[in-house]
N, CA, C and O atoms as a GROMACS GRO file, in nm:
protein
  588
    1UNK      N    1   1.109   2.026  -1.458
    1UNK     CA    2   1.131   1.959  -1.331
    1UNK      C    3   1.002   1.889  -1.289
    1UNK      O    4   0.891   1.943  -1.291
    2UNK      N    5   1.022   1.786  -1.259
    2UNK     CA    6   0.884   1.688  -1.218
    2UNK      C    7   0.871   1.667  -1.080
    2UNK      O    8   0.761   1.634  -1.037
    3UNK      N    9   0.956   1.680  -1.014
    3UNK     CA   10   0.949   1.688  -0.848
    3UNK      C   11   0.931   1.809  -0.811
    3UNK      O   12   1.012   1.902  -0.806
    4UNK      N   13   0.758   1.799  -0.770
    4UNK     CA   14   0.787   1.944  -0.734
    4UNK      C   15   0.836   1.992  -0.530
    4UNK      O   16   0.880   2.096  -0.480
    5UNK      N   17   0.809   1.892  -0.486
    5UNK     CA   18   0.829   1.932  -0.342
    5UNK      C   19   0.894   1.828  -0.269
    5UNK      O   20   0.864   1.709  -0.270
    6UNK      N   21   1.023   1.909  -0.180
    6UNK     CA   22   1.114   1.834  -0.122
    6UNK      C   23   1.073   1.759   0.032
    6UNK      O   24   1.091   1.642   0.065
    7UNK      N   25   1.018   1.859   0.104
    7UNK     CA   26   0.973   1.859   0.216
    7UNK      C   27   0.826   1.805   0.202
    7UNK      O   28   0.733   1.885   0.211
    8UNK      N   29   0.795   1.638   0.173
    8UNK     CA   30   0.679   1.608   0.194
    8UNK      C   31   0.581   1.611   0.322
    8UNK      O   32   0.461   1.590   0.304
    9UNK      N   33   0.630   1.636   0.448
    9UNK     CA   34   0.558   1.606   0.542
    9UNK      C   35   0.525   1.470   0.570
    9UNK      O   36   0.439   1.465   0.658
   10UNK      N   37   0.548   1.399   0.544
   10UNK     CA   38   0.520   1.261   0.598
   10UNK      C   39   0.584   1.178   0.693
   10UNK      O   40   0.662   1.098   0.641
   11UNK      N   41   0.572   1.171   0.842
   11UNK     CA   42   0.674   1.133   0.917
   11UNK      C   43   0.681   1.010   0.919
   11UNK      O   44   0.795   0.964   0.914
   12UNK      N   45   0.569   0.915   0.925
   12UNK     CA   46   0.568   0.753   0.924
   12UNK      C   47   0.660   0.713   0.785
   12UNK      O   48   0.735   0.615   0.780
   13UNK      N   49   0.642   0.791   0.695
   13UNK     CA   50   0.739   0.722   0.559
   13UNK      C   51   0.846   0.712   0.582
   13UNK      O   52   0.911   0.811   0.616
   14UNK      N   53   0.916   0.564   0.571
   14UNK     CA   54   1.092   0.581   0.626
   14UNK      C   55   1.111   0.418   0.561
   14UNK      O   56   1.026   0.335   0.528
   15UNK      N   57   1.245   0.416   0.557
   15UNK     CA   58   1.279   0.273   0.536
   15UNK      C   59   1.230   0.149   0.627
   15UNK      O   60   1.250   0.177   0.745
   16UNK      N   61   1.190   0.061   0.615
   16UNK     CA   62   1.160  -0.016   0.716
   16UNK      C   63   1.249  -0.106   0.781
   16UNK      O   64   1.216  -0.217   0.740
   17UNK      N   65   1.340  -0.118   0.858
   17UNK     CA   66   1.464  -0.103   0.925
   17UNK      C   67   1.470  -0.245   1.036
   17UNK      O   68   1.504  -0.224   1.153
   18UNK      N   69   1.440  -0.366   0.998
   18UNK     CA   70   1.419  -0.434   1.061
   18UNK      C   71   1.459  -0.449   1.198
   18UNK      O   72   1.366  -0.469   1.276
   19UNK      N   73   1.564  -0.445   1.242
   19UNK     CA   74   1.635  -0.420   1.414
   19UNK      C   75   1.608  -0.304   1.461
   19UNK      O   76   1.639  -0.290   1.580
   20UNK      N   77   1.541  -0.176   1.387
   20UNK     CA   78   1.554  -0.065   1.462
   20UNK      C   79   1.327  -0.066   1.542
   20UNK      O   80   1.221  -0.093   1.486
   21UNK      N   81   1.349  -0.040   1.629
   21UNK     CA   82   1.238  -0.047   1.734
   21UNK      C   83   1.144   0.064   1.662
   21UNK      O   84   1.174   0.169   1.606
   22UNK      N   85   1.045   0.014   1.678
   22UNK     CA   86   0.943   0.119   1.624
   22UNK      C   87   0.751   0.051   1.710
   22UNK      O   88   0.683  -0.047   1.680
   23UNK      N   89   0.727   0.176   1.828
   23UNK     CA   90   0.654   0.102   1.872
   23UNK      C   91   0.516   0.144   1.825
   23UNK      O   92   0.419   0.100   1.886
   24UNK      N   93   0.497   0.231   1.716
   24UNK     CA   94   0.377   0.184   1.590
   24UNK      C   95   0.402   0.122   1.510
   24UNK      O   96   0.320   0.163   1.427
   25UNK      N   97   0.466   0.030   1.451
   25UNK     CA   98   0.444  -0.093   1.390
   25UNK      C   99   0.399  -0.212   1.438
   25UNK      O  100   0.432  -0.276   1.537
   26UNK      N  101   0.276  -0.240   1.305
   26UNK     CA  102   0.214  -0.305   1.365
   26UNK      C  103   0.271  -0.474   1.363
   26UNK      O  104   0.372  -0.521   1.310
   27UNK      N  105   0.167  -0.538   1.440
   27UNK     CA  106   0.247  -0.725   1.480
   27UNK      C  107   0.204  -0.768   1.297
   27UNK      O  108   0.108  -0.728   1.231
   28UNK      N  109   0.288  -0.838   1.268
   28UNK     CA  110   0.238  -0.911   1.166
   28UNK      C  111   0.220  -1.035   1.190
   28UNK      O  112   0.269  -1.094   1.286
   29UNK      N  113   0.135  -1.091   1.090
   29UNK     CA  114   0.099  -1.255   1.084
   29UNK      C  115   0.140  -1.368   0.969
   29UNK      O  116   0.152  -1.350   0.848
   30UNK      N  117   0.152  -1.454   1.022
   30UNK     CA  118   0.180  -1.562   0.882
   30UNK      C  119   0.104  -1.581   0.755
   30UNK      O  120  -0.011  -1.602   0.791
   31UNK      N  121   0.109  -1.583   0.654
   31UNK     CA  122   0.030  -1.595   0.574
   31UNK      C  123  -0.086  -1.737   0.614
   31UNK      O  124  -0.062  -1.837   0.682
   32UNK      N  125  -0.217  -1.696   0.540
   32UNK     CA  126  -0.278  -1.763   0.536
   32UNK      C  127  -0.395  -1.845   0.434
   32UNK      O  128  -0.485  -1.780   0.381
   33UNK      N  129  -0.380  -1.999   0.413
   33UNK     CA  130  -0.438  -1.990   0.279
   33UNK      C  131  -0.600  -2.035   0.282
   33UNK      O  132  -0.676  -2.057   0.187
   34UNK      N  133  -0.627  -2.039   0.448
   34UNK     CA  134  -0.790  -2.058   0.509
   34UNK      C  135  -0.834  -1.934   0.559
   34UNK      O  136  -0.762  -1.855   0.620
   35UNK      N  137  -0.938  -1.918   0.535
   35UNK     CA  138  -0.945  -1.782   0.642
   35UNK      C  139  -0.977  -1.844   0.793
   35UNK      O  140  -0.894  -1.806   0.875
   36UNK      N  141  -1.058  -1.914   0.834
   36UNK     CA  142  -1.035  -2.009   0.956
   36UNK      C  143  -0.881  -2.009   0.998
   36UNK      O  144  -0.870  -1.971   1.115
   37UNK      N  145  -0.749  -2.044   0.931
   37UNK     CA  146  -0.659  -2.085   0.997
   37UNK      C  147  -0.631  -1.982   1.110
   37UNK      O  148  -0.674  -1.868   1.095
   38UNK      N  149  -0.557  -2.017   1.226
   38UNK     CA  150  -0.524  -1.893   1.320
   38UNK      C  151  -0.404  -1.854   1.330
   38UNK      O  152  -0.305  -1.927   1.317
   39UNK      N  153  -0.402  -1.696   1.362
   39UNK     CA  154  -0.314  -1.621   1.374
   39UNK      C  155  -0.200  -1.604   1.424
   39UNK      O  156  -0.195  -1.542   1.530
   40UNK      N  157  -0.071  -1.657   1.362
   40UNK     CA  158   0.021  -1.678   1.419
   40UNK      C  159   0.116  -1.591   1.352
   40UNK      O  160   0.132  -1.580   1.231
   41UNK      N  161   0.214  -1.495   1.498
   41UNK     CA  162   0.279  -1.416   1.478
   41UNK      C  163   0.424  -1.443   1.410
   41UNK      O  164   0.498  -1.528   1.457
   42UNK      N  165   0.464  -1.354   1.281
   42UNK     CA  166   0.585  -1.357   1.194
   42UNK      C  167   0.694  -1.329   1.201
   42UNK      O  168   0.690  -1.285   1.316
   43UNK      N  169   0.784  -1.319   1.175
   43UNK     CA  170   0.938  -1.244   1.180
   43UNK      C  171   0.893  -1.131   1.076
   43UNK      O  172   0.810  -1.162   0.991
   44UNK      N  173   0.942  -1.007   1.080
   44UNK     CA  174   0.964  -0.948   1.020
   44UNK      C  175   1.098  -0.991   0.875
   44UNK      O  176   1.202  -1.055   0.891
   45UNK      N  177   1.049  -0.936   0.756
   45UNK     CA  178   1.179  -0.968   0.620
   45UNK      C  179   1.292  -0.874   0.653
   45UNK      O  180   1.250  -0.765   0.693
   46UNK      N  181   1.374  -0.880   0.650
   46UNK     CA  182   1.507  -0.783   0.618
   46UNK      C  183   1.448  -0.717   0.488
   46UNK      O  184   1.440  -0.794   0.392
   47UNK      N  185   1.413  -0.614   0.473
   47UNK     CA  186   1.433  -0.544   0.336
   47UNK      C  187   1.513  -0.444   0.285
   47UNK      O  188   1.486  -0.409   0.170
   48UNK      N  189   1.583  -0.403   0.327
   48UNK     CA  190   1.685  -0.325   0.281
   48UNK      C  191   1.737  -0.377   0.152
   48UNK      O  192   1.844  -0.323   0.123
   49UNK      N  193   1.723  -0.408   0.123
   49UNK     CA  194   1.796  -0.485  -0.071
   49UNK      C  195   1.644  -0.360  -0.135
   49UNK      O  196   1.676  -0.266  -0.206
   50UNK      N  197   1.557  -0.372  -0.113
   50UNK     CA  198   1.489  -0.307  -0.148
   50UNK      C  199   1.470  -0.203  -0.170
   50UNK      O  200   1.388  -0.174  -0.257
   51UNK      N  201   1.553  -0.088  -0.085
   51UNK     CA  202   1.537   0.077  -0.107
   51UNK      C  203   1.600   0.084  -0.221
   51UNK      O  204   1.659  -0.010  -0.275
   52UNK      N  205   1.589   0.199  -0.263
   52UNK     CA  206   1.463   0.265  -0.301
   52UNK      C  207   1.346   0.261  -0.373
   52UNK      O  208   1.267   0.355  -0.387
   53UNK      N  209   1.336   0.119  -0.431
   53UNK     CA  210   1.258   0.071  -0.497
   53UNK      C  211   1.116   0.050  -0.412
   53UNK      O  212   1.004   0.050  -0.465
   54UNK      N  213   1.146   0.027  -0.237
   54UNK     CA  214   1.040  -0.055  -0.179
   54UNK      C  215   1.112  -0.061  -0.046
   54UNK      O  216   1.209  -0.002   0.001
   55UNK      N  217   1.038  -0.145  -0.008
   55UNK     CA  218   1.139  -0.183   0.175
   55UNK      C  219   1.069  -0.050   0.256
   55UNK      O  220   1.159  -0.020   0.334
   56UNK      N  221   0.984   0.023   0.274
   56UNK     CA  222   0.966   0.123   0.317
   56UNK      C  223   0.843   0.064   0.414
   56UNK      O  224   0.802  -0.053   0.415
   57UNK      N  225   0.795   0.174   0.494
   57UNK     CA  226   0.674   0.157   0.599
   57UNK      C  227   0.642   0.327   0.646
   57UNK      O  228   0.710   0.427   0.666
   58UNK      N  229   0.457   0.279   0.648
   58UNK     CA  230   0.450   0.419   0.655
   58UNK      C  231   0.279   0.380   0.732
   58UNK      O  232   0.237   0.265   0.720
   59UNK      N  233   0.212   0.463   0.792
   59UNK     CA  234   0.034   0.468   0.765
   59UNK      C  235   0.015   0.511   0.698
   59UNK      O  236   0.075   0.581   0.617
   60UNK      N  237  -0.148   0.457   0.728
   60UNK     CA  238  -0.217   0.471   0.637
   60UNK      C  239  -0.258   0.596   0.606
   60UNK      O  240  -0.311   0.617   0.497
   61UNK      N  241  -0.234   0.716   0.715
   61UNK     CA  242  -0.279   0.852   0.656
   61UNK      C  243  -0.168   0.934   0.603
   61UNK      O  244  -0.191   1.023   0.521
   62UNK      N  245  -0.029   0.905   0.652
   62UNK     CA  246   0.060   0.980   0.550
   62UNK      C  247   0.052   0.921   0.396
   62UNK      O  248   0.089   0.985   0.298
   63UNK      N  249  -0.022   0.743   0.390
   63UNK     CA  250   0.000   0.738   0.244
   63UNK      C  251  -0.080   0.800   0.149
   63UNK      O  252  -0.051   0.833   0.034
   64UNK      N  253  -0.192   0.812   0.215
   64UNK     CA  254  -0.349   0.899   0.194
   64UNK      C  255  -0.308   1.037   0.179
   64UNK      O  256  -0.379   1.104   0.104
   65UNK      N  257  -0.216   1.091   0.228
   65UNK     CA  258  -0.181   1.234   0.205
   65UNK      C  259  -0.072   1.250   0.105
   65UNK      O  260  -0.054   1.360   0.052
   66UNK      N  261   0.013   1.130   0.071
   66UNK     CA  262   0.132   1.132  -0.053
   66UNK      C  263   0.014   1.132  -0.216
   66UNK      O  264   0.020   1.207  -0.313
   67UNK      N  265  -0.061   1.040  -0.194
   67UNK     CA  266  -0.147   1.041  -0.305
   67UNK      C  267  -0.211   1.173  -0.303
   67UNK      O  268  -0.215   1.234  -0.410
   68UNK      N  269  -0.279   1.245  -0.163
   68UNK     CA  270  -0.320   1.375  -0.263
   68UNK      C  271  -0.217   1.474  -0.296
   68UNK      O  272  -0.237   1.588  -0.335
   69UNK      N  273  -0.083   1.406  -0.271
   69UNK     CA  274   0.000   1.501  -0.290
   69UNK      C  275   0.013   1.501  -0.507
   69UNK      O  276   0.035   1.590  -0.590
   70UNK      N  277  -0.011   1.371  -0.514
   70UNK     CA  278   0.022   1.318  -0.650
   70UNK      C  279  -0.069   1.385  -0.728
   70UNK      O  280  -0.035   1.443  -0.831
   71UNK      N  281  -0.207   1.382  -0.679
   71UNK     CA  282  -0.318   1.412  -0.746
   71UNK      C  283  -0.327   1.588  -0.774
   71UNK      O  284  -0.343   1.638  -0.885
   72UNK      N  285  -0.315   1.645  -0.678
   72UNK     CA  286  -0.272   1.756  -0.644
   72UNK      C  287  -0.136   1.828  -0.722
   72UNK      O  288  -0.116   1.947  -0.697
   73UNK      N  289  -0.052   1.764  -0.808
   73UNK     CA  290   0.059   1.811  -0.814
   73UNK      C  291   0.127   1.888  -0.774
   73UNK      O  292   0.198   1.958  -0.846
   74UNK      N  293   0.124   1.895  -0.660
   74UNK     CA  294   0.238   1.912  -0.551
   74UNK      C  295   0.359   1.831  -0.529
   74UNK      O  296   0.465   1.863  -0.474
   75UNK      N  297   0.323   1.720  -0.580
   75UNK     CA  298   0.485   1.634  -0.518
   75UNK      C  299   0.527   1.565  -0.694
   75UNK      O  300   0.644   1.532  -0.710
   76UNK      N  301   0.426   1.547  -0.818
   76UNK     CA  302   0.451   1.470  -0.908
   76UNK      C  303   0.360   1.566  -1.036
   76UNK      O  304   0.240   1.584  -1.022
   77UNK      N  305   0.417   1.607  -1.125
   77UNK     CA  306   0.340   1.744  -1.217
   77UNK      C  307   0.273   1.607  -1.275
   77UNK      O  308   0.295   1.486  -1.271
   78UNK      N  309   0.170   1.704  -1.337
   78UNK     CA  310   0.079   1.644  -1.435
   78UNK      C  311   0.130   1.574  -1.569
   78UNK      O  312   0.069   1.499  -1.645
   79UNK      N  313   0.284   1.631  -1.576
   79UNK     CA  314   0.363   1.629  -1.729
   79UNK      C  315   0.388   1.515  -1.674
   79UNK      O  316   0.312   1.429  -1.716
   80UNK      N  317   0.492   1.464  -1.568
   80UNK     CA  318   0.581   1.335  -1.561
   80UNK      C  319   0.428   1.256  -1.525
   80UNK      O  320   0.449   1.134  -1.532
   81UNK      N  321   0.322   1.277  -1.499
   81UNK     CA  322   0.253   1.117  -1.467
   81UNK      C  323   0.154   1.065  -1.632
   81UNK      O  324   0.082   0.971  -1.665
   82UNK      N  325   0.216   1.212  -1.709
   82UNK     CA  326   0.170   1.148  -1.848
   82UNK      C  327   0.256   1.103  -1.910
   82UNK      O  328   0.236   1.013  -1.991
   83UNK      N  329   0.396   1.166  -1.882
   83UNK     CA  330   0.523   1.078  -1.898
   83UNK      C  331   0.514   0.929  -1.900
   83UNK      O  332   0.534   0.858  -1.999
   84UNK      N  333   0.474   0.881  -1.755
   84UNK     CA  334   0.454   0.781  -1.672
   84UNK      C  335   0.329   0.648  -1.770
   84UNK      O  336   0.335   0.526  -1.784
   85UNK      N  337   0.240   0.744  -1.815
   85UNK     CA  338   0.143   0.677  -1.898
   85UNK      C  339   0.036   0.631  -1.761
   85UNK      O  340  -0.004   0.515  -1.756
   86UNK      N  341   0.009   0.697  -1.691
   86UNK     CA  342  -0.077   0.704  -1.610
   86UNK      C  343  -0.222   0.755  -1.676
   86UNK      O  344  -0.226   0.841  -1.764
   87UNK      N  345  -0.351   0.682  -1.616
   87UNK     CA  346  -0.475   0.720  -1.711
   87UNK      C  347  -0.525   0.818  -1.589
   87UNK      O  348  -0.454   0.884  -1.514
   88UNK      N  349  -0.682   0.808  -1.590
   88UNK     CA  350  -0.770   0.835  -1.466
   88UNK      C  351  -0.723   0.756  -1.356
   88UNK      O  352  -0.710   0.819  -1.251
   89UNK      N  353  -0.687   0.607  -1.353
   89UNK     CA  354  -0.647   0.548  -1.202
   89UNK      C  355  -0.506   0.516  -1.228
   89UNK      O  356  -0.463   0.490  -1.340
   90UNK      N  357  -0.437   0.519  -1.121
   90UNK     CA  358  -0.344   0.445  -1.109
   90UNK      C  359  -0.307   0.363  -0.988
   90UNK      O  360  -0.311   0.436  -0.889
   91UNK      N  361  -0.275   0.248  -0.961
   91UNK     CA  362  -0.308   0.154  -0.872
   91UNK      C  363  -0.152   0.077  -0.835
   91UNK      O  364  -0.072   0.035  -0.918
   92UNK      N  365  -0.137   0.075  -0.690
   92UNK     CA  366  -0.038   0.016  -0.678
   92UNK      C  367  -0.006  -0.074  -0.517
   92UNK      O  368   0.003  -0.018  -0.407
   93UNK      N  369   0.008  -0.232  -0.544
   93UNK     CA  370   0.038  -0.296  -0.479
   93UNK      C  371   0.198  -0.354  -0.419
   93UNK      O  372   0.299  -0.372  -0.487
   94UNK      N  373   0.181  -0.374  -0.281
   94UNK     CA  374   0.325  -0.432  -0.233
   94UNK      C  375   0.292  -0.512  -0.143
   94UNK      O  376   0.183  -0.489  -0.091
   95UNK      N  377   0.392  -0.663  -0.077
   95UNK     CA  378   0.349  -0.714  -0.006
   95UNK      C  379   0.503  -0.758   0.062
   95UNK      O  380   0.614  -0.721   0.025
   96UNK      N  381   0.469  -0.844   0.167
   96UNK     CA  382   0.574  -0.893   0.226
   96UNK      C  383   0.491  -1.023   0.297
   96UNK      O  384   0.372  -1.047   0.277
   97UNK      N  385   0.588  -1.106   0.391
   97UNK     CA  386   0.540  -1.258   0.439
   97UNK      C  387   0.511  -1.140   0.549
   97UNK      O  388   0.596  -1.064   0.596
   98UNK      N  389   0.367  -1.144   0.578
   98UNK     CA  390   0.281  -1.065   0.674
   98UNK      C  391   0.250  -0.970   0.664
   98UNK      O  392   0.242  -0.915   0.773
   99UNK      N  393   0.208  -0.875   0.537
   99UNK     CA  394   0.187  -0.772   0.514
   99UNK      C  395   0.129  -0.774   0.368
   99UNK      O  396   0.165  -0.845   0.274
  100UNK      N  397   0.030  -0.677   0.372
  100UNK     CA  398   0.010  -0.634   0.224
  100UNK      C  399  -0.018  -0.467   0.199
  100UNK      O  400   0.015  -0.392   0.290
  101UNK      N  401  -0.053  -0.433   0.127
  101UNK     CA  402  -0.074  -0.331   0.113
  101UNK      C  403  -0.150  -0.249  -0.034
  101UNK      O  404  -0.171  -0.327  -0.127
  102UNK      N  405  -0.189  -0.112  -0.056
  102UNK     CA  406  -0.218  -0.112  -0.165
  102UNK      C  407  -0.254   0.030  -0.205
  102UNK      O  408  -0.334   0.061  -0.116
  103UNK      N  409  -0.244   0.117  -0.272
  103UNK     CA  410  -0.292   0.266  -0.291
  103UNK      C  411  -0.366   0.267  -0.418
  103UNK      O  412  -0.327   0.195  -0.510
  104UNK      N  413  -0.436   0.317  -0.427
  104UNK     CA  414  -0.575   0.375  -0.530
  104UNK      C  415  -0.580   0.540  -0.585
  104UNK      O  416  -0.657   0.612  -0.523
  105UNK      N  417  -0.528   0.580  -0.660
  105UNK     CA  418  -0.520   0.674  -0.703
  105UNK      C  419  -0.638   0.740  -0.833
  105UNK      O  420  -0.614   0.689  -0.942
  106UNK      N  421  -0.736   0.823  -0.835
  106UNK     CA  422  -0.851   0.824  -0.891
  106UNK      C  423  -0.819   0.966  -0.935
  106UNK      O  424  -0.810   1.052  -0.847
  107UNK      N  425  -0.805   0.991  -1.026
  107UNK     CA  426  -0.794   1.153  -1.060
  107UNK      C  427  -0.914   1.248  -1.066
  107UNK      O  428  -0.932   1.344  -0.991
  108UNK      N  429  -0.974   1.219  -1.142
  108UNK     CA  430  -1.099   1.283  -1.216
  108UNK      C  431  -1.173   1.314  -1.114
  108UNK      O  432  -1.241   1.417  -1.111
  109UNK      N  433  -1.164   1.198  -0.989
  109UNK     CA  434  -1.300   1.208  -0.870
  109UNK      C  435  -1.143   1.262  -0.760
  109UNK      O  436  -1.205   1.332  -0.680
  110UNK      N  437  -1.104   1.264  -0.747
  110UNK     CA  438  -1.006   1.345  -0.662
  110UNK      C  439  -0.982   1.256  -0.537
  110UNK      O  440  -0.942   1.311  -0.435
  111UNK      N  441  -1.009   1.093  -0.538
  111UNK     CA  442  -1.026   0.950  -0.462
  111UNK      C  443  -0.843   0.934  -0.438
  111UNK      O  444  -0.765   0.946  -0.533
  112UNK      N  445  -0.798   0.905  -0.297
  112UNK     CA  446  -0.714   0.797  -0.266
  112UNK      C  447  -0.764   0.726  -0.185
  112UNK      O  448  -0.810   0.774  -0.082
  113UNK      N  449  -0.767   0.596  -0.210
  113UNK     CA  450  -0.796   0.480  -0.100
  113UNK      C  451  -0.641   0.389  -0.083
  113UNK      O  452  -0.565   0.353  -0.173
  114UNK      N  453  -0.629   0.373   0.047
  114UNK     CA  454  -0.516   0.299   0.096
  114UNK      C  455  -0.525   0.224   0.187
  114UNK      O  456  -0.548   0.272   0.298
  115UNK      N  457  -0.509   0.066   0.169
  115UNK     CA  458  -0.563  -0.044   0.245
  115UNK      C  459  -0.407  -0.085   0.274
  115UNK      O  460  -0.316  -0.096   0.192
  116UNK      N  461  -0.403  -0.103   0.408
  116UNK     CA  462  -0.271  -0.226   0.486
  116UNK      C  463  -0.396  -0.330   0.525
  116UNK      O  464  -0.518  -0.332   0.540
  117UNK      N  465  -0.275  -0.414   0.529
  117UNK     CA  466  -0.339  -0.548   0.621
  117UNK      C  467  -0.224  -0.608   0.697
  117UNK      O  468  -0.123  -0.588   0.630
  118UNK      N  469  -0.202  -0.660   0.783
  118UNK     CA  470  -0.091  -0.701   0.823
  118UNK      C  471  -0.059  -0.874   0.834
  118UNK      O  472   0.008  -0.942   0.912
  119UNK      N  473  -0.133  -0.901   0.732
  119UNK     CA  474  -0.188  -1.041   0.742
  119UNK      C  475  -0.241  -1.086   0.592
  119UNK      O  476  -0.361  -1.064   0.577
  120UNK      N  477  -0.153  -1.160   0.447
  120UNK     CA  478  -0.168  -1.191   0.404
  120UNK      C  479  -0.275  -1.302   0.375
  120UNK      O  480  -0.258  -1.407   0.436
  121UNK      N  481  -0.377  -1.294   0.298
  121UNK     CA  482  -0.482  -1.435   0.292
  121UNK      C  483  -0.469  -1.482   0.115
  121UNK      O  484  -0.496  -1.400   0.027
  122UNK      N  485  -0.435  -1.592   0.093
  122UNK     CA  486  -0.436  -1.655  -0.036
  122UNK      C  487  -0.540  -1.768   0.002
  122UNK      O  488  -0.516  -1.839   0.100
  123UNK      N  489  -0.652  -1.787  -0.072
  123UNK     CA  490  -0.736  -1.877  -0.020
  123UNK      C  491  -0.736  -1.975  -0.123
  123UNK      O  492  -0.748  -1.925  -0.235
  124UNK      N  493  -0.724  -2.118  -0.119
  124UNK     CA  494  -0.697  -2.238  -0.184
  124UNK      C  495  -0.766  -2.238  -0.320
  124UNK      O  496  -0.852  -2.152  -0.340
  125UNK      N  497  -0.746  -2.299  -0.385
  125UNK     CA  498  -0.837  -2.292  -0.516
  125UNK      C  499  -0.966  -2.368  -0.462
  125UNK      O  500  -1.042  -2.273  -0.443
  126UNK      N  501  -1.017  -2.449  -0.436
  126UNK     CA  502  -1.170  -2.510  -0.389
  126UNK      C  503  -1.230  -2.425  -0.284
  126UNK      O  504  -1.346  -2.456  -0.255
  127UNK      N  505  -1.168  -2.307  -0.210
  127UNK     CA  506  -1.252  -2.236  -0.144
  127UNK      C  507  -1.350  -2.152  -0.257
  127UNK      O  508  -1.326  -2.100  -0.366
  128UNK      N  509  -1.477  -2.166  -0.170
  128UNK     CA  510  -1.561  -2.103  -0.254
  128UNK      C  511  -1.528  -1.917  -0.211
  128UNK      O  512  -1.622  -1.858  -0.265
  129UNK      N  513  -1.478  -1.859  -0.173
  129UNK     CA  514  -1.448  -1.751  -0.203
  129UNK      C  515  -1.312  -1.669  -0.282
  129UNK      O  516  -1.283  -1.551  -0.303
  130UNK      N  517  -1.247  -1.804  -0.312
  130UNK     CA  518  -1.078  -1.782  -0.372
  130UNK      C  519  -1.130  -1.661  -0.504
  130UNK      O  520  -1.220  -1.684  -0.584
  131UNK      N  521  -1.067  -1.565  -0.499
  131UNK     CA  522  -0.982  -1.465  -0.598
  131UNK      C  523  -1.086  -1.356  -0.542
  131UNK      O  524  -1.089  -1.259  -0.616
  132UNK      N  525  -1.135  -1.350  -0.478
  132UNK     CA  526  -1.244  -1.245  -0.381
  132UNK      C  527  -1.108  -1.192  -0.267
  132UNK      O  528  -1.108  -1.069  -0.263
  133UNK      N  529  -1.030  -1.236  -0.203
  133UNK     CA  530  -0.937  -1.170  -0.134
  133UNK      C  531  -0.822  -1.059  -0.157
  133UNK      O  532  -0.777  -1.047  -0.271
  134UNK      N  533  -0.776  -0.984  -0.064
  134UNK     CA  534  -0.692  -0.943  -0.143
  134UNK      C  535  -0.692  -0.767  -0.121
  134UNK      O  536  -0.792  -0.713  -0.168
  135UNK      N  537  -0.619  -0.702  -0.075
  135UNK     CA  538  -0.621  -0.574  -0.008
  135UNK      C  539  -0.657  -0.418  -0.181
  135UNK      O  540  -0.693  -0.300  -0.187
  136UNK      N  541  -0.616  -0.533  -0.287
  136UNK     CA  542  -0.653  -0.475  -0.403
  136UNK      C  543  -0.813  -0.438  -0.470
  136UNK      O  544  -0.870  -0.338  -0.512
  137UNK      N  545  -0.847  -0.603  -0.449
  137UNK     CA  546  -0.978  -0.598  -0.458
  137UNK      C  547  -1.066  -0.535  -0.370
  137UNK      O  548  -1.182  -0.499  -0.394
  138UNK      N  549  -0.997  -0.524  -0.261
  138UNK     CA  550  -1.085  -0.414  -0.111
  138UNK      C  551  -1.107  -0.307  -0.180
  138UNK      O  552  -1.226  -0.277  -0.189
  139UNK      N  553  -0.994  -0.206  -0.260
  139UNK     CA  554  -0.982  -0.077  -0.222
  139UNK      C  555  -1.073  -0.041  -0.399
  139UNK      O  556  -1.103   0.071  -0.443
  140UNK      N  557  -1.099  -0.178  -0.468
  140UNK     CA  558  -1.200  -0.130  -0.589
  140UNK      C  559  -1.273  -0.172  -0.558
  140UNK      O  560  -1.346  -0.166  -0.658
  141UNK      N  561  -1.350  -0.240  -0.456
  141UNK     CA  562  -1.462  -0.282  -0.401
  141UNK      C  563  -1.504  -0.097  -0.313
  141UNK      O  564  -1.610  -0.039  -0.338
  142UNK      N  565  -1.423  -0.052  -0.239
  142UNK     CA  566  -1.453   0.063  -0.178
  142UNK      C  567  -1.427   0.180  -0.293
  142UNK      O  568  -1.473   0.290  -0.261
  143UNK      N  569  -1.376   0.175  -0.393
  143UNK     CA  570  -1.414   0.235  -0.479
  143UNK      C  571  -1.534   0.301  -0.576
  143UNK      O  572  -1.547   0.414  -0.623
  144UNK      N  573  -1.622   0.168  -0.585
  144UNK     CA  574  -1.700   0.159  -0.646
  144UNK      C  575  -1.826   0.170  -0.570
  144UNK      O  576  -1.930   0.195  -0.632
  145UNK      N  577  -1.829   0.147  -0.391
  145UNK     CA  578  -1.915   0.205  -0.312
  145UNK      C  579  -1.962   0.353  -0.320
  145UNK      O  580  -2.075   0.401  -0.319
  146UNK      N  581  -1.808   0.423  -0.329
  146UNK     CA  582  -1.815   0.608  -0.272
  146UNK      C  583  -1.841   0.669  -0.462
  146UNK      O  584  -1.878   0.784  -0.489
  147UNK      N  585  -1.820   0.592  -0.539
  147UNK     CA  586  -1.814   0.668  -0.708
  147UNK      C  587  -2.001   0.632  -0.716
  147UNK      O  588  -2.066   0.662  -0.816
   0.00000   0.00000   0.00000
């Protein structure tokens, strides 16, 4: 059995339910491909086509606590994440039009880092900072601070 625990504790983890009110969620923004451009507020996506694959919303500290759940094998054995072909990291991104997101999973050093943003930035190809953005590159940039 590879699941080991039913009752994760995580209350923010839930489908993300577009019509249903939720007054910690945060405002999102339009994507942006300047960092100068200004902040203009989004519609939320319908995601429901998405469960269970995705479509979900959660913080940042229940996601911080699912990863040490992973690391920990408490919620995912050591067998299924070699199953999985998981190494020392495993890394995983999701995004939406106003949202990004990203989890960092570090075994060996016992590391989760988990970056939201609520505000996509793609910066043009002639910006001199283009492929430097990016809630991915944050969380191996803060990686490589704390290792």
């Amino acid at each position: 059995m590879f699941l080991r625990s039913q009752g994760l504790n995580l209350p923010s983890l839930r489908p993300d339910i577009i019509n249903q009110a939720n007054n910690k969620r945060a405002n999102i923004y339009k994507n942006k491909n300047d960092a100068n451009d200004k902040n203009i507020p989004v519609n939320r996506d319908n995601l429901s086509w998405k469960y269970p694959g995705g479509g979900l919303e959660s913080n940042s500290i229940d996601l911080a606590k699912f990863g040490v759940k992973i690391i920990d094998g408490s919620f995912l054995s050591p067998q299924a994440r070699q199953q999985l072909g998981w190494g020392n990291v495993f890394t995983y991104s999701g995004a939406q039009t106003g949202a990004e997101s990203h989890i960092r999973l570090e075994f060996s050093q016992g590391n989760v880092i988990v970056v939201l943003s609520n505000q996509r930035i793609s910066l043009d190809e002639d910006d001199p900072n283009q492929g430097q953005e990016g809630v991915g590159r944050l969380a191996k940039t803060i990686s490589k601070l704390i290792n």
